[in-house]
C-alpha positions in Angstrom: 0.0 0.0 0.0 1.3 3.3 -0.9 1.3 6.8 1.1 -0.7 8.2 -1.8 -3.3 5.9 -1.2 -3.5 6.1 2.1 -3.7 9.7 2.1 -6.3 9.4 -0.2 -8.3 7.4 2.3 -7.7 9.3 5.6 -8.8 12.5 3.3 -12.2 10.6 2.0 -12.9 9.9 5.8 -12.3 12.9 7.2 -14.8 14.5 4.4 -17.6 12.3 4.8 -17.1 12.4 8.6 -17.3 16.6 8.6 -20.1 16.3 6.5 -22.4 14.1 8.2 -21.3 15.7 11.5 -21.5 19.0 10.6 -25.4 19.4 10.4 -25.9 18.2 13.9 -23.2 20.2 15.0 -24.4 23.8 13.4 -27.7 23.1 14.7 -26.5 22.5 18.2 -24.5 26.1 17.8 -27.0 27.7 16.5 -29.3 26.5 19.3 -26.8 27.5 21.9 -26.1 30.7 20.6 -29.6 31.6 20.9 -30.4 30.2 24.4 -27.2 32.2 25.4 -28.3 35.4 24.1 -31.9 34.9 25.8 -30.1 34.4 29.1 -27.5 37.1 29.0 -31.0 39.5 28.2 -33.5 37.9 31.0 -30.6 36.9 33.5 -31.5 33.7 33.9 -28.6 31.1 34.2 -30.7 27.9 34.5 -28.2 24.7 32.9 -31.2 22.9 32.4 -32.4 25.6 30.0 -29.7 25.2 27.5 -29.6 21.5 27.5 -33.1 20.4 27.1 -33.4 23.0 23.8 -30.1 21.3 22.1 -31.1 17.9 22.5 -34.8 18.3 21.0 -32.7 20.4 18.1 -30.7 17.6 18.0 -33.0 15.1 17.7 -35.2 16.7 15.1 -31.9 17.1 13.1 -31.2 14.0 13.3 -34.6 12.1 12.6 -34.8 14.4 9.5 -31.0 13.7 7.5 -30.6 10.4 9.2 -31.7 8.8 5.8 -29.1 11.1 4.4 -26.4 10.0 7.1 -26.8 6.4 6.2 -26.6 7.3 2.6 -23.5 9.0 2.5 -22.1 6.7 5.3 -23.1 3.5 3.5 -21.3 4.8 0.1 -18.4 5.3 2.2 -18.5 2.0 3.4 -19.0 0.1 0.0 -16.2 2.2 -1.1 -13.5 1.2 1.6 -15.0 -3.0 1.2 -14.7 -3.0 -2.8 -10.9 -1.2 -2.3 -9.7 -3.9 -0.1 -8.3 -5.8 -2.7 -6.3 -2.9 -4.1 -5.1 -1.7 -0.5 -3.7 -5.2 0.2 -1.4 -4.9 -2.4 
């Protein structure tokens, strides 16, 4: 196996992991960013306020790309199984 190759791999996995990831994650900032500016303006510094918000975000994000996320993961995977042979080499 040669360093091009494996480059070529760790750069593929790195892609498709950012870009499953990064929906969750924006949504989960953006969430945040908004409970935090409603507590800096009412004064209220509940924990429990932020968390409960991010996680129904979450959620919702999730149960709406997760047919996406298994897409793009599932390509990914076929790709790396039907490569095998060539990587052995």
């Amino acid at each position: 196996m040669e360093l091009g190759h494996v480059v070529e791999l760790m750069r593929s996995a790195v892609a498709t992991i950012l870009t499953v990831a990064s929906p969750v994650l924006f949504v989960a900032m953006g969430v945040g960013l908004i409970i935090s500016i409603i507590q800096a303006t009412t004064s209220i510094q509940d924990q429990t306020l932020t968390f409960v918000p991010k996680i129904v975000a979450i959620l919702g994000v999730l149960a709406a790309l997760f047919g996406w996320m298994m897409t793009r993961l599932t390509t990914f995977t076929t790709i790396l199984i039907e490569r095998i042979p060539d990587l052995a080499r």
